[in-house]
C-alpha positions in Angstrom: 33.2 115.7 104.1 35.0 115.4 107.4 32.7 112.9 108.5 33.4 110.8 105.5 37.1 111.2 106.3 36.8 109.8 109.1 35.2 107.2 108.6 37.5 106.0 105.8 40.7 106.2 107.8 40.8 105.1 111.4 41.9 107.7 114.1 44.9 106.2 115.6 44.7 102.5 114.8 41.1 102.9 116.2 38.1 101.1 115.0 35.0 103.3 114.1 33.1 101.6 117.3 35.9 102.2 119.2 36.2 106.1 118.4 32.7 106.8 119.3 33.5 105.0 122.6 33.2 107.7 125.7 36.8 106.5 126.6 38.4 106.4 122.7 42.3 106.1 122.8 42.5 106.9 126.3 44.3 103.1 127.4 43.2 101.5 130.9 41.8 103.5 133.9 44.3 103.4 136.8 42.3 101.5 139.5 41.8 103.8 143.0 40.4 100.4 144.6 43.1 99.7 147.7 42.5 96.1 147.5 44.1 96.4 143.7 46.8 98.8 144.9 48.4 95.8 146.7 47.5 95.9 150.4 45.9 99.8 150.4 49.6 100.8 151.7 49.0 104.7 152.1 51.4 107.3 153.3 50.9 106.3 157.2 51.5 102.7 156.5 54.9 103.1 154.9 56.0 105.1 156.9 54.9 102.8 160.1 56.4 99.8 158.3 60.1 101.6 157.3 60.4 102.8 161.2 59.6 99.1 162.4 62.3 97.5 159.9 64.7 100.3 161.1 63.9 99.3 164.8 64.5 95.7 163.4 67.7 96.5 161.8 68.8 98.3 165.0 67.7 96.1 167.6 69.9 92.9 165.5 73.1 95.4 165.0 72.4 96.0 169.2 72.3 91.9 169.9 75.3 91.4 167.6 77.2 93.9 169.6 76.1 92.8 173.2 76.3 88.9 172.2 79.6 88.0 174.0 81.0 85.0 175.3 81.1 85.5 178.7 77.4 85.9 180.8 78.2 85.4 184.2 76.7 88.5 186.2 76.6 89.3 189.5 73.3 88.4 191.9 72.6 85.6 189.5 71.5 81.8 190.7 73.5 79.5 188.8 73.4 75.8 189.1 77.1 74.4 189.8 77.8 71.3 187.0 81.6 71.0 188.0 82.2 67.3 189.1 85.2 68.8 190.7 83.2 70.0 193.2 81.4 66.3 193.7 82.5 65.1 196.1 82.6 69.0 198.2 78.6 67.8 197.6 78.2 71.6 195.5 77.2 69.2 192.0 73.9 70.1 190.7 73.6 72.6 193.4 72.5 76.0 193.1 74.2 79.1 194.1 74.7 83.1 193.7 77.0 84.8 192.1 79.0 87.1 194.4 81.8 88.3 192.3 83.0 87.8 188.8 86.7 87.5 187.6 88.1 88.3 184.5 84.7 87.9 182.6 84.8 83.9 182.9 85.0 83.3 186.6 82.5 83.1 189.1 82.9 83.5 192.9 79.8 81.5 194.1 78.0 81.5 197.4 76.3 78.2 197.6 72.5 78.3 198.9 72.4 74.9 200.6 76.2 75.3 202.2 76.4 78.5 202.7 80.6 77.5 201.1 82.1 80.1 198.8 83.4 78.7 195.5 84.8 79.9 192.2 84.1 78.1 189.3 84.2 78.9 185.3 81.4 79.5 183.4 81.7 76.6 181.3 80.8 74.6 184.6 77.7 76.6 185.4 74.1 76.4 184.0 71.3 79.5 184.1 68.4 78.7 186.5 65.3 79.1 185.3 62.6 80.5 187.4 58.9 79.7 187.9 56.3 81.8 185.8 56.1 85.0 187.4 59.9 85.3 188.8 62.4 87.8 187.7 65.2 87.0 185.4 68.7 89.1 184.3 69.1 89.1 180.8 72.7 87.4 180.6 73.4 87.9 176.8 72.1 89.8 173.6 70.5 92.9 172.9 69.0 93.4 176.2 71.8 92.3 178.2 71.4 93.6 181.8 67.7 94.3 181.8 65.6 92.4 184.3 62.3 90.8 183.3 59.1 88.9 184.7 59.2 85.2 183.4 56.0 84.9 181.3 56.0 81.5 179.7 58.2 78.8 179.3 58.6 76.8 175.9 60.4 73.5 176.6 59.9 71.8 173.2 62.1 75.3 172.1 64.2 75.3 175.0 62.9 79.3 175.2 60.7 81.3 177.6 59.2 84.4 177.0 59.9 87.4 179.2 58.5 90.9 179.7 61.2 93.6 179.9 60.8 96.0 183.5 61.0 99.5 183.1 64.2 101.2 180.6 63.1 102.0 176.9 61.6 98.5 176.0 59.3 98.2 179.3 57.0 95.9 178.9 58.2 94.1 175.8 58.0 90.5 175.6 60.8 88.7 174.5 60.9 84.4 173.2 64.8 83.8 174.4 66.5 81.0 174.7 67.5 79.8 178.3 71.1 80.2 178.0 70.4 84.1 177.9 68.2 84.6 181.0 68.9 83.5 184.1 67.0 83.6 187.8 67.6 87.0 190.0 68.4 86.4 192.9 66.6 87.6 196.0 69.4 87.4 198.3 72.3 89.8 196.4 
C-alpha cells in the first residue's frame, strides 16, 4: 500500500523518476572547484589583498598630506629659468641650493660662476639626472627620501626611481619630474 501511495502523489512536487534519483529534492551541489568560486580566493588571499588596499589607502592619505606647494630643498641642483638673471649669464644655468627662505625662496650657488643668487621657485626647474644618479624626492608621499634614477619615461614626462634605505627601500616608484630632483654631490 505505501508503495502505491506513493506513486499516486508526488513527494514534494517531485516526479516518480526524480524521487528514485540518488540526489531526490536535495537542489544544486555547491561547487568546491576554485576556478567556479571566482578566482580560488582563500583565507590567505584576502587577507593579502585587504593589507595591500590598506597600504594603498595609506600610502594616498600620506601623498595628500606631504603634497605642498613649495619643493625647494636644500643640496638640490636646480636649473635657474629667471630672465632676470639673463643678462648676469645665470639663465638656463644650473646650480645648488644652499639655503631656503620662507618655503619659496632659494639661495643658489651657481656651478659654472661660482655667484650666489636667490631666486623663487617659480623661476627654477628640477634637474634630472642620468640613469643610475641619485635624486631627492621634492614632493608627495616620499618627500625627503633619496633614490637611484632607474628609468626615464619622456613620452610621460616620469622616471622611475628606487627608494634607498627607510621603510620603502628598494621600492620603485613612476613619478613625475616635477617631484624628484638631482642630489647634489657638492652640499
Amino acid at each position: 500500500k505505501e508503495k502505491e501511495a506513493e506513486k499516486a502523489a508526488p513527494a514534494f512536487g517531485l516526479s516518480e523518476a526524480a524521487r528514485e534519483a540518488p540526489d531526490a529534492g536535495r537542489g544544486p551541489r555547491p561547487s568546491t572547484s576554485s576556478a567556479k568560486r571566482g578566482g580560488g580566493g582563500n583565507a590567505l588571499d584576502a587577507i593579502m589583498e585587504e593589507e595591500r588596499r590598506r597600504a594603498a589607502r595609506e600610502e594616498a592619505k600620506r601623498e595628500k598630506e606631504l603634497r605642498t606647494e613649495h619643493w625647494v630643498a636644500e643640496g638640490i641642483v636646480v636649473k635657474v629659468m629667471s630672465k632676470a638673471l639673463k643678462g648676469a649669464g645665470h639663465y638656463k644655468q644650473k646650480g645648488v641650493v644652499q639655503k631656503v627662505v620662507d618655503k619659496f625662496i632659494a639661495q643658489v650657488k651657481m656651478l659654472e660662476s661660482g655667484a650666489k643668487v636667490r631666486v623663487d621657485q617659480a623661476e627654477l626647474e628640477t634637474v634630472i639626472p642620468n640613469i643610475g644618479g641619485t635624486v631627492q624626492i621634492v614632493n608627495g608621499a616620499f618627500r625627503g627620501q633619496t633614490a637611484t634614477m632607474v628609468a626615464v619615461d619622456v613620452n610621460n614626462f616620469s622616471a622611475k626611481v628606487q627608494i634607498k634605505g627607510g621603510a620603502a627601500n628598494k621600492r620603485e616608484l613612476s613619478l613625475p619630474y616635477e617631484d624628484i630632483c638631482k642630489l647634489s654631490a657638492y652640499a
